[in-house]
DRENTORKOL-3810 file (N, C-alpha, C; in nm, 4 decimals):
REM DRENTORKOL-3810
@n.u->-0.7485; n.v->-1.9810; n.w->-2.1541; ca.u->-0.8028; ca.v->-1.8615; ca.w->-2.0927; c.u->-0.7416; c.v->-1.7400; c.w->-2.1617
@n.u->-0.8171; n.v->-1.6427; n.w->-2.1746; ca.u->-0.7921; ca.v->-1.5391; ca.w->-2.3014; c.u->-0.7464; c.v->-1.4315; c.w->-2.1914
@n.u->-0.6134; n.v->-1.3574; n.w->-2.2369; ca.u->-0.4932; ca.v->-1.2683; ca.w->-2.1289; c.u->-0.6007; c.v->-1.1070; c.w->-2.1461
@n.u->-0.5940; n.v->-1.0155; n.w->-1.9834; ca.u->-0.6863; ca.v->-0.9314; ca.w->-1.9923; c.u->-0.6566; c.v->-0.8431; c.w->-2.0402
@n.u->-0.7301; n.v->-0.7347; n.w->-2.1477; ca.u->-0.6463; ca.v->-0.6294; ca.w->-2.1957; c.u->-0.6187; c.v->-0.5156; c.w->-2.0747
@n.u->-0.5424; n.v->-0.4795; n.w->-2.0356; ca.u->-0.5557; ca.v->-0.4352; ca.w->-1.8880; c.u->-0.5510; c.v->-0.2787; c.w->-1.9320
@n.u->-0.5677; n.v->-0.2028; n.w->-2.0328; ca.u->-0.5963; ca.v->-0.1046; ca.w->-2.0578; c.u->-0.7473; c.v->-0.0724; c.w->-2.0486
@n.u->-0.8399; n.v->-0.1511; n.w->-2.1323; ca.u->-0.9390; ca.v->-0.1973; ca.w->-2.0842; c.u->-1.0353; c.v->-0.1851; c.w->-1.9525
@n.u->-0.9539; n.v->-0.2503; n.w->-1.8803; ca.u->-0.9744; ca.v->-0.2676; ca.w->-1.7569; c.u->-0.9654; c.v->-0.1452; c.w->-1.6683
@n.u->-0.8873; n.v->-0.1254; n.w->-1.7226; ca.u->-0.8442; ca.v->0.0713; ca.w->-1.6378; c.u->-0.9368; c.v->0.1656; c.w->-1.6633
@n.u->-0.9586; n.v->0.1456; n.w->-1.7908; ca.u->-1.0637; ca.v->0.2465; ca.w->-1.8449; c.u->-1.2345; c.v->0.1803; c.w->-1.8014
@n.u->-1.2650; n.v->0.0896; n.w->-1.7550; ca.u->-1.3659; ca.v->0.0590; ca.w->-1.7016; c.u->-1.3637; c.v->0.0989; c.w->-1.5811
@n.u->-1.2406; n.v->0.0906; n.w->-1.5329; ca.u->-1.2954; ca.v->0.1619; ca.w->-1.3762; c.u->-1.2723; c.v->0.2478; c.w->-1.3517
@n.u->-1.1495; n.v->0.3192; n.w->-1.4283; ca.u->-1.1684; ca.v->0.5131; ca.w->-1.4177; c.u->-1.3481; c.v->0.5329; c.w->-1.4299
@n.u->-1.4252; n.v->0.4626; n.w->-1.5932; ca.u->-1.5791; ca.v->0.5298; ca.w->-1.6092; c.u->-1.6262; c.v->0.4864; c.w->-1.4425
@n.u->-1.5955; n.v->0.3760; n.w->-1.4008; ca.u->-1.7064; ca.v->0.3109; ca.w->-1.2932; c.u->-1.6772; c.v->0.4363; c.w->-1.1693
@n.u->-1.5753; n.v->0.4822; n.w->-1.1816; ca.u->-1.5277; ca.v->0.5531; ca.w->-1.0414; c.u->-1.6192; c.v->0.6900; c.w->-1.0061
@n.u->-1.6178; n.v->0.7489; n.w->-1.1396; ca.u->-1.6553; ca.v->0.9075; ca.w->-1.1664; c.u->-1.5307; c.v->0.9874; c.w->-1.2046
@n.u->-1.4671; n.v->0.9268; n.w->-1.1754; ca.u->-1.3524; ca.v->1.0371; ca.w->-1.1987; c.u->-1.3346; c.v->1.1074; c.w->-1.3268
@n.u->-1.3441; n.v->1.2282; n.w->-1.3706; ca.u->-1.3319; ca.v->1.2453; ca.w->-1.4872; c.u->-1.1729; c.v->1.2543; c.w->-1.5742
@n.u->-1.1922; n.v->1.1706; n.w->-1.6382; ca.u->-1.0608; ca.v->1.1687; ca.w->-1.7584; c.u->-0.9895; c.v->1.2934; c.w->-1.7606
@n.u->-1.0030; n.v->1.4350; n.w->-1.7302; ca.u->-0.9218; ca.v->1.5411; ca.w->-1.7707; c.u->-0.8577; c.v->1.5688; c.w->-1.6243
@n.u->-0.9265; n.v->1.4947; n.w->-1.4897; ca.u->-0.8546; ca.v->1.5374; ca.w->-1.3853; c.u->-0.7577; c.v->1.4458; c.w->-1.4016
@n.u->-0.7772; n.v->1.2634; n.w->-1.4032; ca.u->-0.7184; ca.v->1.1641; ca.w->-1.4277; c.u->-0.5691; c.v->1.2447; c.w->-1.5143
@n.u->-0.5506; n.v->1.2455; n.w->-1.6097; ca.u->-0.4579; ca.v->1.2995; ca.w->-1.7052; c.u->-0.3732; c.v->1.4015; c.w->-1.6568
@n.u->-0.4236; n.v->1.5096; n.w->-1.5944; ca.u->-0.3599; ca.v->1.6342; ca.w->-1.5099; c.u->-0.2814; c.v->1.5307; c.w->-1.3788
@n.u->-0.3418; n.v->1.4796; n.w->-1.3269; ca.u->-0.3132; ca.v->1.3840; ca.w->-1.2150; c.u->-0.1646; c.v->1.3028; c.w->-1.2387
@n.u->-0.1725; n.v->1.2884; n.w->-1.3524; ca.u->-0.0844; ca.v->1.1925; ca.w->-1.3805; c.u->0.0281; c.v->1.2343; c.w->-1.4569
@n.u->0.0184; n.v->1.3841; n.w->-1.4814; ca.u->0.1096; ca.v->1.4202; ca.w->-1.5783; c.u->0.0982; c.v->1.4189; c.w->-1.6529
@n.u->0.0203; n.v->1.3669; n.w->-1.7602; ca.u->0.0280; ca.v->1.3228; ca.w->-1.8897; c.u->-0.0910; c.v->1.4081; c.w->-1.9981
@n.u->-0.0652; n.v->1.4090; n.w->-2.1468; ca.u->-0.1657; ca.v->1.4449; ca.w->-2.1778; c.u->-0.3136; c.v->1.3747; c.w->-2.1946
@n.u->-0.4072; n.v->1.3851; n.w->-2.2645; ca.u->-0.5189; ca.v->1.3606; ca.w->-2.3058; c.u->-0.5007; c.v->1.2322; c.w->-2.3731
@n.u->-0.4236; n.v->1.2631; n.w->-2.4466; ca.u->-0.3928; ca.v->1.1619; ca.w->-2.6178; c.u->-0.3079; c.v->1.0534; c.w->-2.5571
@n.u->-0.2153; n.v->1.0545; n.w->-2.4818; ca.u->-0.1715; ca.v->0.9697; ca.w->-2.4245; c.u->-0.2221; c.v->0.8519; c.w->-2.3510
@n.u->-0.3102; n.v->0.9408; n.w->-2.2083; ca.u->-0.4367; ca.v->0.8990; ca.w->-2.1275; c.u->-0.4980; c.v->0.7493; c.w->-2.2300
@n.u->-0.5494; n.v->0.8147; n.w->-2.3628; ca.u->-0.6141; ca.v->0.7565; ca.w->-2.4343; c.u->-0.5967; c.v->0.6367; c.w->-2.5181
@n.u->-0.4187; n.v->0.6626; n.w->-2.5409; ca.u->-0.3526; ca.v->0.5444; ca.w->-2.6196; c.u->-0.3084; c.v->0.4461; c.w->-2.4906
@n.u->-0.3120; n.v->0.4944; n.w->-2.4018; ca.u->-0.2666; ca.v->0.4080; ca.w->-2.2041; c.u->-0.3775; c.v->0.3033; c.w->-2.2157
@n.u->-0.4925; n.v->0.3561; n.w->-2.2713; ca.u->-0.6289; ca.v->0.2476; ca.w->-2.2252; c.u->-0.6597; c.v->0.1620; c.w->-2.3609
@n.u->-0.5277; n.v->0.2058; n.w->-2.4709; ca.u->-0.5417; ca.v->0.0710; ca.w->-2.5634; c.u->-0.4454; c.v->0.0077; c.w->-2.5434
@n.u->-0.3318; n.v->-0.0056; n.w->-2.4771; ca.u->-0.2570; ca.v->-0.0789; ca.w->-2.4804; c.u->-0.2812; c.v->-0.2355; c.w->-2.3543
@n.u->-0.2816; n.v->-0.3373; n.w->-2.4231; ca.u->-0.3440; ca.v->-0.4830; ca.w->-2.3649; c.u->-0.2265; c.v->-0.5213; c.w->-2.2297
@n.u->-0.1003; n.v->-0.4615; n.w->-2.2555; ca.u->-0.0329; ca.v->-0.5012; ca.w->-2.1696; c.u->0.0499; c.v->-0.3568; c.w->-2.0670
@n.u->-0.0142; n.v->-0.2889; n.w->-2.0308; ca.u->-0.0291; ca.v->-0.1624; ca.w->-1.9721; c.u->0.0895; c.v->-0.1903; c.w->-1.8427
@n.u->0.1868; n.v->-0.1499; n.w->-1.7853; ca.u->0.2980; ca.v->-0.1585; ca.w->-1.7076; c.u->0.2187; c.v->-0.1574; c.w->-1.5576
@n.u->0.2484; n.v->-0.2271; n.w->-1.4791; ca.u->0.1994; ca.v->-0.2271; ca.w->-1.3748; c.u->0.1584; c.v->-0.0921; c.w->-1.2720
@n.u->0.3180; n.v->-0.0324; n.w->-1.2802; ca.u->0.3498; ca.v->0.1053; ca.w->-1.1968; c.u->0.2004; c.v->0.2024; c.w->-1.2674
@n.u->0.1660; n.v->0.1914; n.w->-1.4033; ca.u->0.1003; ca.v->0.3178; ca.w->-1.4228; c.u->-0.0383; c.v->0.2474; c.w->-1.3570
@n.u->-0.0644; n.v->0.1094; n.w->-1.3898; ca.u->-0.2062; ca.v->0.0941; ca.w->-1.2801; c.u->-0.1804; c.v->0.1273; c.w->-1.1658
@n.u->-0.0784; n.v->0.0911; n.w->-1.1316; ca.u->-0.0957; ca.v->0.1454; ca.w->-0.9290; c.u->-0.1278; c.v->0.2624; c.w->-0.9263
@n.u->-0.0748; n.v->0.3661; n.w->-0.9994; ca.u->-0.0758; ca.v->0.5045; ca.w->-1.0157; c.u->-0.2001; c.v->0.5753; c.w->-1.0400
@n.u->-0.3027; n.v->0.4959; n.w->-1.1242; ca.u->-0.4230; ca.v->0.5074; ca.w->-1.1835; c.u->-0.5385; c.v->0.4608; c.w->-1.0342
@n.u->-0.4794; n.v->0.3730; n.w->-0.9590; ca.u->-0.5558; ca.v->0.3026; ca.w->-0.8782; c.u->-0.5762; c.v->0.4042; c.w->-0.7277
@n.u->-0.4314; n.v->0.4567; n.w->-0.7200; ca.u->-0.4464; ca.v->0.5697; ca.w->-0.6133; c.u->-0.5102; c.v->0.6735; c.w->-0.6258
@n.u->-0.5252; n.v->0.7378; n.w->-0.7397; ca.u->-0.5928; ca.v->0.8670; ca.w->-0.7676; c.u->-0.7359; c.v->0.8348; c.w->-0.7583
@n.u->-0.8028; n.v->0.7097; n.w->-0.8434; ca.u->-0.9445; ca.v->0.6992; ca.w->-0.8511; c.u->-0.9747; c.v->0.6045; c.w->-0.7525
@n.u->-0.9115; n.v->0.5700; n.w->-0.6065; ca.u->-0.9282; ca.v->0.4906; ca.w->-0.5131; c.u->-0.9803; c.v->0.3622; c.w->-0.5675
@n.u->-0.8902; n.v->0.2923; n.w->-0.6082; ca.u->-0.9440; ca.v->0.1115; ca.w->-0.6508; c.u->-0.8086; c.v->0.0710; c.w->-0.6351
@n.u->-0.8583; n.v->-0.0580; n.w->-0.5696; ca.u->-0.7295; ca.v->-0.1182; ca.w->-0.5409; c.u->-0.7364; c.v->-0.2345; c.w->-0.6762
@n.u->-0.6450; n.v->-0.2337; n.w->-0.7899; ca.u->-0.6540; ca.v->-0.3455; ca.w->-0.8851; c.u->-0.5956; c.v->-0.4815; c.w->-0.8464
@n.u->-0.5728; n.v->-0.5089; n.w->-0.7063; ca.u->-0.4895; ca.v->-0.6108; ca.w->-0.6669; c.u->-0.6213; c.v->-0.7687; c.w->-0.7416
@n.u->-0.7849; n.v->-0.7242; n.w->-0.7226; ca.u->-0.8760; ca.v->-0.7960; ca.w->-0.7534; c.u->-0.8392; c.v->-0.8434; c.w->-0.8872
@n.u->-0.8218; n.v->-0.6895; n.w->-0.9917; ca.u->-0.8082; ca.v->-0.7272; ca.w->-1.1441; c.u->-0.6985; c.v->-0.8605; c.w->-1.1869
@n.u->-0.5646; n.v->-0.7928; n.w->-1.0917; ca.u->-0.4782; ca.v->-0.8176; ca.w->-1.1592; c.u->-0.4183; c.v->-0.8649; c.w->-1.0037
@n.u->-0.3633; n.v->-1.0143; n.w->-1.0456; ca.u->-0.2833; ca.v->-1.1034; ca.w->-0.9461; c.u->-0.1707; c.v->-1.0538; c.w->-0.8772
@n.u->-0.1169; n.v->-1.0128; n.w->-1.0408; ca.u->0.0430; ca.v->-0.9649; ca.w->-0.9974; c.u->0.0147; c.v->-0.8258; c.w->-0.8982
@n.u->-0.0429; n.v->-0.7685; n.w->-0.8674; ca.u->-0.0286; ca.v->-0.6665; ca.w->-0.7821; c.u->-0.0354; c.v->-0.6929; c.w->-0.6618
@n.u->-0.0614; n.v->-0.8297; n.w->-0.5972; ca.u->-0.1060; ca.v->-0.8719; ca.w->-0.4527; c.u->0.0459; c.v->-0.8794; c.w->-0.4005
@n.u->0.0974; n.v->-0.8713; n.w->-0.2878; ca.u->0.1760; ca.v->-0.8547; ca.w->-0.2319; c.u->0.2567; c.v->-1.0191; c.w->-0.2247
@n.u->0.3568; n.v->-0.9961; n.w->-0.2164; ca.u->0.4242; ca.v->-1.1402; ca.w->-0.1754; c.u->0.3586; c.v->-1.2140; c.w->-0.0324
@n.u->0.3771; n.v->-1.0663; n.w->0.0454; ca.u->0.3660; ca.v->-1.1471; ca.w->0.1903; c.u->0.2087; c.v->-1.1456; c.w->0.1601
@n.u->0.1674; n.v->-1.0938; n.w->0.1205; ca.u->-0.0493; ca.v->-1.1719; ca.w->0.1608; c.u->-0.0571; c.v->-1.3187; c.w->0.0982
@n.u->0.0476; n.v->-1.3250; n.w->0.0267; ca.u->-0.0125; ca.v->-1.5127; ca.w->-0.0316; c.u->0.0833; c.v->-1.5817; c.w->0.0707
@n.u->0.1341; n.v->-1.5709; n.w->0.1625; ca.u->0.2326; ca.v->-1.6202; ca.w->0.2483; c.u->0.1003; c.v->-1.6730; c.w->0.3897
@n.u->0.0940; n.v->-1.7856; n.w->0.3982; ca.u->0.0261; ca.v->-1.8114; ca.w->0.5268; c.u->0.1093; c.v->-1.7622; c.w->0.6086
@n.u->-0.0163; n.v->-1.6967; n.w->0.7397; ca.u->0.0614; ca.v->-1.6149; ca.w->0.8372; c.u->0.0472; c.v->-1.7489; c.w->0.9489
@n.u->0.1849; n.v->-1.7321; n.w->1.0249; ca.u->0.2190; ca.v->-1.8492; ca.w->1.1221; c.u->0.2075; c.v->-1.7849; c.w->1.2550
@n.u->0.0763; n.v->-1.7760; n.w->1.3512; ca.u->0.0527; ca.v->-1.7084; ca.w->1.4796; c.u->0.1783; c.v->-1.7486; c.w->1.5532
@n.u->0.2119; n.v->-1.6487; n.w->1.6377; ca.u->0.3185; ca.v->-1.6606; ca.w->1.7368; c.u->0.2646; c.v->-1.6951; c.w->1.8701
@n.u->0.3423; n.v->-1.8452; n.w->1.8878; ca.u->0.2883; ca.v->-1.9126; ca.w->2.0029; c.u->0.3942; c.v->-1.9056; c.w->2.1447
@n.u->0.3814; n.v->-1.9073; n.w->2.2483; ca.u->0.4336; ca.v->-1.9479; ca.w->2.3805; c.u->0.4038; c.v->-2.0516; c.w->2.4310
@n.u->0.5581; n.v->-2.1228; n.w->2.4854; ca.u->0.5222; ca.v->-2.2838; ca.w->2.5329; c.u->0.4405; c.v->-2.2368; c.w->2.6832
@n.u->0.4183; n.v->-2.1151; n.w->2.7636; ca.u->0.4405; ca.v->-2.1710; ca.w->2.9099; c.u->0.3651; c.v->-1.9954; c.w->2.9214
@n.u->0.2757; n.v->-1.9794; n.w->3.0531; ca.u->0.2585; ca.v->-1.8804; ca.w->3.0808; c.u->0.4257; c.v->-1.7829; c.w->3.1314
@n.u->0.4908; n.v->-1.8856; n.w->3.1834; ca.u->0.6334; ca.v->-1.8273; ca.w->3.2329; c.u->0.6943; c.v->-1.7176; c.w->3.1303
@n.u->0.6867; n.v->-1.8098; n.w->2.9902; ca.u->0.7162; ca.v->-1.7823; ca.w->2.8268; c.u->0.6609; c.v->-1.6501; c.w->2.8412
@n.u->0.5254; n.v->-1.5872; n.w->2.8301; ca.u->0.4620; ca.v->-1.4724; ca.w->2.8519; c.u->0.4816; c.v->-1.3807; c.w->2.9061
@n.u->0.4948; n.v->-1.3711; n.w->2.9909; ca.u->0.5276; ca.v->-1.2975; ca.w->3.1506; c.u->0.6749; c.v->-1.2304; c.w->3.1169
@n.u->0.8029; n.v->-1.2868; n.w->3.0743; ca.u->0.9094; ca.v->-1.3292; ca.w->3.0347; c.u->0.9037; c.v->-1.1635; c.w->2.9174
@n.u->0.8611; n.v->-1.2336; n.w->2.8233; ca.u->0.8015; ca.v->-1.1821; ca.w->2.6909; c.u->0.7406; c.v->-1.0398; c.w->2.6993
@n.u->0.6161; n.v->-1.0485; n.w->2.7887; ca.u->0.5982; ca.v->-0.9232; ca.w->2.8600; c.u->0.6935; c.v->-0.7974; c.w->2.9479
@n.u->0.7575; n.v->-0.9053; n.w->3.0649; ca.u->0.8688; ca.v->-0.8189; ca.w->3.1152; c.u->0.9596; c.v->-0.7478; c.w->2.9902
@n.u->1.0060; n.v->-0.8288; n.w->2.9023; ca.u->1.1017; ca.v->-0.7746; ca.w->2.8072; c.u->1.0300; c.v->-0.6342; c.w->2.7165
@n.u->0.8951; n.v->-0.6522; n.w->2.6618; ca.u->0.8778; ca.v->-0.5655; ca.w->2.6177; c.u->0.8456; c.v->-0.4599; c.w->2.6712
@n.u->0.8359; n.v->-0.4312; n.w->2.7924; ca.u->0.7757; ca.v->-0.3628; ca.w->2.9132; c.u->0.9209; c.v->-0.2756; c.w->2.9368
@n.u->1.0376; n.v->-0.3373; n.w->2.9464; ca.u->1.1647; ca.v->-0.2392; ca.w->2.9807; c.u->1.2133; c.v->-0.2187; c.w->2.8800
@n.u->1.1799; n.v->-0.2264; n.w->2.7205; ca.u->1.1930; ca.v->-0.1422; ca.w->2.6347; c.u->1.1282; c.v->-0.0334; c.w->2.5988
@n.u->0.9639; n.v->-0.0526; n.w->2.6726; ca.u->0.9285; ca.v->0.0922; ca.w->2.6292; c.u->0.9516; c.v->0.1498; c.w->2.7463
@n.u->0.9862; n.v->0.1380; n.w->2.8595; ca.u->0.9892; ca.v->0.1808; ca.w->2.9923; c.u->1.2083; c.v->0.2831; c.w->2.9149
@n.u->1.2451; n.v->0.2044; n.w->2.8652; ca.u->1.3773; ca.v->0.3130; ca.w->2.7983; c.u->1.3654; c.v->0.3719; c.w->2.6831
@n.u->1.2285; n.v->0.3740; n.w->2.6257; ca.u->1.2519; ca.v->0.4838; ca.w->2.5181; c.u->1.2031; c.v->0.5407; c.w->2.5887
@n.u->1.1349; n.v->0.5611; n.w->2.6338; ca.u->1.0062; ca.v->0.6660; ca.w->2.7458; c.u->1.0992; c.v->0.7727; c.w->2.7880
@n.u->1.1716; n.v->0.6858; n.w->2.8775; ca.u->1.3112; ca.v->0.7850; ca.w->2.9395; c.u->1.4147; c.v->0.8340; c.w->2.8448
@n.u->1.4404; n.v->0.7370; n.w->2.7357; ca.u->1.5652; ca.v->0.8392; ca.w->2.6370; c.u->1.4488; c.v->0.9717; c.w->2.5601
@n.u->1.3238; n.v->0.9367; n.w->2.5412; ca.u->1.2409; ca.v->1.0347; ca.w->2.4993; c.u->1.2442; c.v->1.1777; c.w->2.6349
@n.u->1.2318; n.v->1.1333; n.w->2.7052; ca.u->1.2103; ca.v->1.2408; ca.w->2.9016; c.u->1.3228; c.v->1.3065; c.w->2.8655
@n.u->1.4644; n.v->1.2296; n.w->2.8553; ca.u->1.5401; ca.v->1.2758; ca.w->2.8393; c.u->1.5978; c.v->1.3524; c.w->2.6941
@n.u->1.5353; n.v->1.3671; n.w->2.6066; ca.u->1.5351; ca.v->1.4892; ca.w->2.5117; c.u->1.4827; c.v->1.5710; c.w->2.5395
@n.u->1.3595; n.v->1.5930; n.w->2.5065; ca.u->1.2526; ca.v->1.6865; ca.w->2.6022; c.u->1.3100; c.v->1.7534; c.w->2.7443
@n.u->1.3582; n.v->1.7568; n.w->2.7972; ca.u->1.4730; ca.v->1.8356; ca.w->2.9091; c.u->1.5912; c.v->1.8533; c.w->2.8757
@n.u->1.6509; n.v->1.7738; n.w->2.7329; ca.u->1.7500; ca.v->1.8540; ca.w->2.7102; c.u->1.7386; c.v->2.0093; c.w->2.6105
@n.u->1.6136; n.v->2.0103; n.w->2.5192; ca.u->1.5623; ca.v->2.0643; ca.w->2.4511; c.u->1.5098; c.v->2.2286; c.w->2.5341
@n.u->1.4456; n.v->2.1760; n.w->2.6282; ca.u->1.4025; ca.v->2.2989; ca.w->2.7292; c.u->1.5490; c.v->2.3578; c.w->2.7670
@n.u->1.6397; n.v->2.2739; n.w->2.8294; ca.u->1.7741; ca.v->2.3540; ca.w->2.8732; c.u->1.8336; c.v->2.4474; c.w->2.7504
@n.u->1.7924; n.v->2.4319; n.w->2.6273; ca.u->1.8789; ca.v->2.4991; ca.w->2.5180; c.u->1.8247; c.v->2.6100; c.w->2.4789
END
């Protein structure tokens, strides 16, 4: 299997996007000539695709593997409870944690007014 020139690739979807090349370049800091030698190079640094990908909204995670996150290739393992008890339990607990930020929050907000 033949490796992608990923300069290439950039420069196909900057054209596909609309974006024009002189905002692209301003965007990025860089000049024109640079811009230009960026989209010949076959093995292009990751950081400047991400960089390229935010400005002209494309996510290259499709193009290019290495950009997919660790945790998305990670099967996600649902969080189970043995017992409605388990729940309830689970519930109570998270219930008197926001029930004390609520109040350490009440309680800024009145200390804030006193000052």
């Amino acid at each position: 299997m033949a490796k992608q020139h990923r300069g290439e690739v950039i420069r196909e979807a900057v054209l596909k996007s609309g974006v024009k090349f002189s905002s692209l370049y301003r965007k990025l800091g860089i000049s024109r000539p640079t811009l230009y030698r960026r989209f010949e190079d076959p093995n292009l640094d990751f950081d400047f695709i991400k960089r390229v990908g935010d400005i002209i909204y494309h996510n290259f995670a499709e193009e290019f593997k290495e950009l997919v996150p660790a945790t998305a290739l990670e099967p996600i393992i649902p969080y189970q409870l043995d017992s409605l008890d388990d729940c309830k339990n689970k519930l109570l607990h998270v219930y008197s944690l926001y029930a004390d930020m609520v109040q350490r929050y009440n309680n800024l907000l009145a200390s804030r007014e006193e000052a």
